[in-house]
N, C-alpha and C positions, 0 to 999 in steps of 0.2 A: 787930587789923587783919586783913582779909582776905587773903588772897595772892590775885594775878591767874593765872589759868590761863594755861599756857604755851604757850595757842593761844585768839585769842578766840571767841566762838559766831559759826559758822559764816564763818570763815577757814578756805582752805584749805590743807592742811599743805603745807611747802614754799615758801610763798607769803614773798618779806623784808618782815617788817614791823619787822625792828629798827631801830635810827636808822643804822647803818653801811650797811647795804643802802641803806636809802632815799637817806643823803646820796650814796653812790656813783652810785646811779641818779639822778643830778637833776646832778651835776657834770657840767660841762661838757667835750667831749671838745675836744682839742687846744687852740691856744693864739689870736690874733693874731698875724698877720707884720707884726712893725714893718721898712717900705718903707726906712728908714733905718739899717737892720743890718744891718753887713759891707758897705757901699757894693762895689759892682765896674763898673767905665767901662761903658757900654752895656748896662746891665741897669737897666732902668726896670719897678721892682714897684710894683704898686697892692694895697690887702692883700687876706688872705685868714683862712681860720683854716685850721691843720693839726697833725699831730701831732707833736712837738717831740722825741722820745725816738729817731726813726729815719727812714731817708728809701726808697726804694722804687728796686729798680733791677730792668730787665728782662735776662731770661740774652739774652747775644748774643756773638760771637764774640769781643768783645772784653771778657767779665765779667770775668777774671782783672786786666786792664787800669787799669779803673775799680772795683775793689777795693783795687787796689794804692795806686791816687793818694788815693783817698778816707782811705786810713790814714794816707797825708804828709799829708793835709787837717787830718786830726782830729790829728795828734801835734802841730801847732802851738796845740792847745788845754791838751795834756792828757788826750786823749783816746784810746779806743779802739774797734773797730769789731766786729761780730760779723755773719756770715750767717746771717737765721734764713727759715723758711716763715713766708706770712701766718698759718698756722695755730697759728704758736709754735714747731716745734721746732726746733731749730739743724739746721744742714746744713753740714757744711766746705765747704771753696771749693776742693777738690778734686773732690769730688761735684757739686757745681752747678758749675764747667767744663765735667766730665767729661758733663755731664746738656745743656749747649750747644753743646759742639763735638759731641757727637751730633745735632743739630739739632732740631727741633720735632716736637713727639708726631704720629703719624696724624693729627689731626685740624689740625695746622696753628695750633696755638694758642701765643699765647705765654706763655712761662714766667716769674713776675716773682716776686720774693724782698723780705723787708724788711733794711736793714741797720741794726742796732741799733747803740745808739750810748751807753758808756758811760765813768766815769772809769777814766783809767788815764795817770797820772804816772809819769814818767821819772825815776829815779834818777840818772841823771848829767845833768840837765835843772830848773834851778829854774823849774814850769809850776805849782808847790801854793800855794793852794788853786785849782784849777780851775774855770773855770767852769762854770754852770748850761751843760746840755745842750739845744744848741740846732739842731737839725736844719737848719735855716736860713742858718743861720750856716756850718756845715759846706758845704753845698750852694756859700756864696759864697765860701768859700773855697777851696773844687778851682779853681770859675771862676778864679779870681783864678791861683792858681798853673797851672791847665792850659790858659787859655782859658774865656775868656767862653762859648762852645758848648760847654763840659766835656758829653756826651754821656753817657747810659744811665743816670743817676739826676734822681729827680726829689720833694717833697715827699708826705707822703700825708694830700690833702687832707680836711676833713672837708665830706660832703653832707647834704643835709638835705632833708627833704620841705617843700620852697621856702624858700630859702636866707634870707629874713626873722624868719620864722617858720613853724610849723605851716601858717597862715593868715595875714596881714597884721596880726593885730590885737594889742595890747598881753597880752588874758589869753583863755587858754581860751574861759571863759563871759564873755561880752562884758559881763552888768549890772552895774552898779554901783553896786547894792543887792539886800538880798535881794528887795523889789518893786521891780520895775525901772523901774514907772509913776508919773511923779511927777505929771502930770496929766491930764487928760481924753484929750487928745491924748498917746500916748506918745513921741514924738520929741519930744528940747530943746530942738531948733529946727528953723524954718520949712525949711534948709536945712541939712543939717551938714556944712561943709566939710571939706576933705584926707581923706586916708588912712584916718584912723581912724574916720569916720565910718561904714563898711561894720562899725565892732563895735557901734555903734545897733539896739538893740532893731528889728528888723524891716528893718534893714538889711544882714544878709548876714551877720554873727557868729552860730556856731554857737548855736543852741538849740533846744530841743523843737518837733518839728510833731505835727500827726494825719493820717495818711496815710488817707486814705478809698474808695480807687478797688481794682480788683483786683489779686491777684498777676500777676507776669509768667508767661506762659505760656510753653511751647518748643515749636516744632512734631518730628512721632515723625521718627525718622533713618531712611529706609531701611536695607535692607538691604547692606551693599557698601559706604555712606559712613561719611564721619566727620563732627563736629562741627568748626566754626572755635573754635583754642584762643588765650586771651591772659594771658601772664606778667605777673605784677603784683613788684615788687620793691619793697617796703613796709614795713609795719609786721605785716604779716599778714591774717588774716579770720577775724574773731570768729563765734561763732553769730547764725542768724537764720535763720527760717522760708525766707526766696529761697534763701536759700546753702547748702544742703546739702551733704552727701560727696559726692555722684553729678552736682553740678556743681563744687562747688570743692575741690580738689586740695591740702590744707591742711601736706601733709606729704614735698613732694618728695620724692624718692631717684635719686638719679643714679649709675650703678656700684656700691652698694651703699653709699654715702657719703650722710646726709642732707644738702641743701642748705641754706643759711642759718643761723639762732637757731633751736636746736628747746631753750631751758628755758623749761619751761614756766609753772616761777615770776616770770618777766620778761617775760610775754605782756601787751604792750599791750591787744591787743584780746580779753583776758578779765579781765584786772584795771584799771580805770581808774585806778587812784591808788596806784602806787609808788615815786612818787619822791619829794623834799622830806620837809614836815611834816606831821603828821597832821593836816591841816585838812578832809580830802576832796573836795578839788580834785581834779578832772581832767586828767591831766597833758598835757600838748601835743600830744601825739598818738596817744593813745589814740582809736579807734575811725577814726583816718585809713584804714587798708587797707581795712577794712568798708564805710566809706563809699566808695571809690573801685570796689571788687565790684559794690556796687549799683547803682552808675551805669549799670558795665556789662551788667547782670541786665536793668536795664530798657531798654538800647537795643537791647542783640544780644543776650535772652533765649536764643536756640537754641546760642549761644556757652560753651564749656567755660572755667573758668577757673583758673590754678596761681599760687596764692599763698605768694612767699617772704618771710620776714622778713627783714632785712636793719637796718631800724631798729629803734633804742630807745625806750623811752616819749618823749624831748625830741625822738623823729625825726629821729636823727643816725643815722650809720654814718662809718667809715673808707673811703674812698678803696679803701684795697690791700681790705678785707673783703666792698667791691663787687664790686670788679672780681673775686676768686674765686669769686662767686658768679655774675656774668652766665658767665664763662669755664665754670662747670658747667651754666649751660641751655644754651651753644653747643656744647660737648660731648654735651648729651643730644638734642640737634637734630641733632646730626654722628653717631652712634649707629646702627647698623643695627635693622629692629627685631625681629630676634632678639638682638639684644646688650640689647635694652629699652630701645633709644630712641625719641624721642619727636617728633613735629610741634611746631609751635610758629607760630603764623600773626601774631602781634603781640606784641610785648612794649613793656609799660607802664612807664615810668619818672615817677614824682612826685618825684623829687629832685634838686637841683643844687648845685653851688658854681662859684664864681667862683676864674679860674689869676689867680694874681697877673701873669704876663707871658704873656698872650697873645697875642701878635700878632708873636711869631718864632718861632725854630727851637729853643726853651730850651723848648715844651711837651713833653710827653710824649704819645705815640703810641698807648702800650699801650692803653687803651680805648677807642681809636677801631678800631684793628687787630679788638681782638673784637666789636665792634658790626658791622662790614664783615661780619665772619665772620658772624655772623648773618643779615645781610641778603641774602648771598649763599647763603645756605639756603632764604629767601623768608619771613623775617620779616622785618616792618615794625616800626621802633621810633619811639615816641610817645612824646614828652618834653614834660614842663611849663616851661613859660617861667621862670616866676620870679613873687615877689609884691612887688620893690623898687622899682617903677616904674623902671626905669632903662634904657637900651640897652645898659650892659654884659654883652655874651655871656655867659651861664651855661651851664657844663656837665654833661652832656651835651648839653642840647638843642642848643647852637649848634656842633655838633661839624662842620657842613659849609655850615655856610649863612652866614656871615657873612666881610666884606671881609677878607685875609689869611691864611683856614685853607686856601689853597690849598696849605701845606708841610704839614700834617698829614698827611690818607690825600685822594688824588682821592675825590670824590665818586661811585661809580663806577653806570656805567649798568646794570652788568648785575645790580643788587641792588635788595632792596624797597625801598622808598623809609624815610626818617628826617625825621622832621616835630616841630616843637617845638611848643607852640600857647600861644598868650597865652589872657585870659579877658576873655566878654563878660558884659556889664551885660543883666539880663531886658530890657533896650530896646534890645538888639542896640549901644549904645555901647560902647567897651573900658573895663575896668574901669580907675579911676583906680591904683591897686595894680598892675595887670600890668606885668612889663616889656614894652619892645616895641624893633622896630629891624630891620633888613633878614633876619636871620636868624629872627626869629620867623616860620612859616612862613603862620601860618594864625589865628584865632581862634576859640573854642565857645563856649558857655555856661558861667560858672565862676560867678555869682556868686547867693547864696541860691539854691543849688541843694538839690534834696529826694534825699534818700537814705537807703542801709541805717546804722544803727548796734547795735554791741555794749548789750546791755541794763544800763550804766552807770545809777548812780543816786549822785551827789555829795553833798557834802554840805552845801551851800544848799536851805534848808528853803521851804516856800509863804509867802509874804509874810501869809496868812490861812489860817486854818482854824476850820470853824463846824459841827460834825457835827448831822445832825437825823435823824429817824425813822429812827434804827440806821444811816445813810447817812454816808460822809464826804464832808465838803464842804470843799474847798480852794480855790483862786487854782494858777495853774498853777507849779509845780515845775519852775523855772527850768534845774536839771540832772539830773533825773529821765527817763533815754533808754530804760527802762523798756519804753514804747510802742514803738520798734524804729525809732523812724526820727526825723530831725534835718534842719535846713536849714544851709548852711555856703559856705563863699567862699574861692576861690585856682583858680590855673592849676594845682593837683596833681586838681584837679576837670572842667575844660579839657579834660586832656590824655585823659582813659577815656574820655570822650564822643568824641573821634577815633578814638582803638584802637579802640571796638565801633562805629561805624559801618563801618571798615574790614572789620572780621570780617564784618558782616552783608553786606557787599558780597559777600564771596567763597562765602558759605556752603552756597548753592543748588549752585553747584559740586563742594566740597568734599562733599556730602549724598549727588550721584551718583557720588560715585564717583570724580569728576575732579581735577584737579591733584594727581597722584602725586610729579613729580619736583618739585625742586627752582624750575629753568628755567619749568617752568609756573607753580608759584607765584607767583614773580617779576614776569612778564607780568600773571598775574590780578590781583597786586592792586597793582600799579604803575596799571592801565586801573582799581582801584577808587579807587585816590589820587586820578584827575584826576575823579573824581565825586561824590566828596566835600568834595575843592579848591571844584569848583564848587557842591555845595548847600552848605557852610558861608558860602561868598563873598556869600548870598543874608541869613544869618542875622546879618552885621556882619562888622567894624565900622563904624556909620554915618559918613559921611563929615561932617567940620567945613559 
């Protein structure tokens, strides 16, 4: 018997391909909230998913407070509580007091910690066997003993690059078969109703195109300006002829900290398939960040763009692991630029979750507080609706736009504007998948859209192959992305077609020279929102 080499040909080292890496990367991050656990009078949950092990509290003069109650919380379990950094490492509650009643850093940002949540039985207390750890459960518990508005902790939800899925559709590659054509006509039917009809071959499920037209161009920067820049907080951006180093920014550094997921071995958008089985499946969102750059390549060519990782191959992230990350571009936005700080003209967001009680004073603030912060720097944030068809608020996009966020943060006027955007259908109808509802701000184009992809090649083979005069001859190779570019469907697609319209609104400005402070910013593309507002308004959604 052979032995297998302990890397195969041409795998790169580093990269998991053992079954423990894989299965961890393909688990699911946090849990369901069951709306029926630890009832408390006045608290009406609808679910969510989040992370079950610890709950998130932001430092405020009263952290010692809500540390303290949180520990009678959890000793009625059995339990016990730790302060740690999102980062991982423990901090005493000596330190993070001492780090609050100091108040907030220079830059005005706030400081939010996770509290870990582990067994710890009482010897003069029969609480053994304890129960499973349930973050949730804790959370309804303070309420319960401190008040329903127990204040300053809150769940750490999980986001997703559109909280459905990747895209709306059941799998990846939408055929189902290796030829996907079962007759003349490729579609199965005259009409394919609901939802999943957009994974129909030719109906909006990711698959291979042939892009035949030119590269995007940029026009040359004078002398004295700059480029219009836009933050993508993603999955990343894989290689590809449009996206170079000298427009995409692939390796932030903020204070000498890098931002986001830098292993390299866990890069979605250079590896397609690490998670699950070795079938060579595509994993859910692999080449999402790619595709969302290219959007923006081809609307606001002349536009810079910085691409953080934040998701996983399934395009999940934590809650608390975002928000340290938006809180380090608002910090490099807030940054002098001798300190090497940075502009920042839009930031991109393709991800949401749903608060289980949204519509009181039990949300939490912290992400709205650094998004404010931002916009009051004169970035504009672009957020995707959702892909559940529903009017359930998703955040962040609905973070000010919909009936009762009036308790969160004022919407405030003196900051760039915050736009969510559902997705149109190529005939300018909304796609049946978007969500939609008073908070969605706006509509674009999301659906079979043409964009960049990572040169992925899965492992569904040509339904034919017939080679002739030394030539191969196949039937198209249904996940072979190879050729560099893909057609694909969701409001995570939506929402870059806003952000780089916005950019290119400002960018003749930004070119000369102009919009130095902040305050100008603001104004410029506050007046480019209402011109955008109005040519989107032209493009859908058609009216019933």
């Amino acid at each position: 018997m052979t032995d297998l080499p302990p890397e195969a040909p041409g795998e790169e080292a580093g990269r998991p391909l053992d079954w423990r890496a894989r299965y961890d990367a393909a688990r699911a991050r946090g849990i369901p909230l069951d709306p029926r656990s630890e009832p408390v009078p006045g608290v009406n949950a609808y679910p969510t998913a989040y992370d079950s092990d610890h709950l998130i509290v932001t430092a405020t003069d009263r952290l010692a407070d809500v540390l303290g109650e949180l520990r009678l919380a959890a000793s009625d379990f059995g339990w016990g509580i730790e302060l740690e950094r999102v980062s991982g490492e423990t901090e005493t509650l000596e330190a993070a007091v001492a780090r609050a009643q100091a108040g907030r850093d220079r830059f005005n940002l706030p400081t939010f910690y996770r509290v870990r949540i582990f067994p710890q039985p009482r010897a003069d207390k029969d609480d053994e066997p304890v129960p499973p750890i349930d973050a949730w459960r804790l959370l309804q518990r303070a309420r319960a003993r401190f008040g329903r508005d127990f204040p300053g902790a809150s769940l750490d939800h999980v986001l997703s690059v559109d909280p459905l899925q990747v895209n709306p559709f059941g799998k990846t590659n939408p055929f189902g078969k290796t030829n996907p054509f079962g007759k003349t006509n490729p579609f199965g039917k005259t009409n394919a109703p609901g939802i999943e009809s957009y994974a129909d071959p030719g109906s909006g499920g990711r698959q291979v195109v042939g892009y035949v037209g030119p590269a995007p161009t940029r026009p040359r920067l004078p002398k004295g300006g700059r480029r219009p820049v836009i933050a993508v907080l993603d999955t990343g951006c894989g290689a590809h002829d449009w996206l170079p180093d000298d427009i995409v920014d692939r390796h932030p550094v903020v204070d000498g900290t890098p931002v986001g997921i830098t292993d390299p071995a866990t890069d979605p958008e250079t590896h397609g398939d690490i998670s699950g089985p070795f079938d060579g499946g595509i994993d859910e969102a692999a080449g999402h960040g790619t595709f969302i750059a290219g959007i923006i390549r081809q609307v606001a060519p002349e536009a810079d763009i910085i691409s953080v990782r934040v998701a996983d191959s399934q395009g999940t992230v934590l809650e608390s692991q975002f928000m340290v990350a938006v809180r380090s571009i608002v910090k490099w936005m807030s940054m002098s630029a001798e300190e090497g700080g940075r502009a920042i003209d839009v930031l991109n967001l393709s991800l949401s979750y749903y608060h289980e009680t949204p519509e009181d004073e039990l949300f939490d603030r912290t992400l709205s507080e650094l998004l404010v912060a931002a916009r009051r720097l004169g970035c504009a944030v672009v957020c995707s609706a959702g892909n559940e068809a529903t009017d359930r608020p998703a955040f962040p996009a609905a973070l000010w736009a919909w009936p009762h966020a009036d308790f969160i943060v004022d919407d405030p006027a003196d900051a760039a504007p915050h736009l969510s955007v559902g997705a149109l259908n190529p005939n300018g109808t909304m796609a049946l998948f978007s969500n939609i509802g008073p908070w969605v701000r706006t509509c674009a184009p999301g659906v079979a859209v043409l964009s960049t992809s990572p040169p992925f090649e899965g492992g569904v083979e040509p339904g034919s192959r017939d080679d002739r005069w030394g030539v191969r001859r196949e039937t198209i190779d249904p996940d072979d992305f190879s050729g560099g570019f893909a057609m694909w469907s969701g409001t995570s697609f939506a929402a870059p077609f806003v952000a780089a319209l916005l950019a290119r609104r400002i960018a003749a400005a930004l070119a000369r020279g102009q919009l130095q402070r902040a305050d100008e910013r603001v104004a410029a593309i506050r007046e480019a929102e209402e011109r955008v507002l109005e040519e989107l308004s032209r493009l859908g959604p058609r009216k019933s």
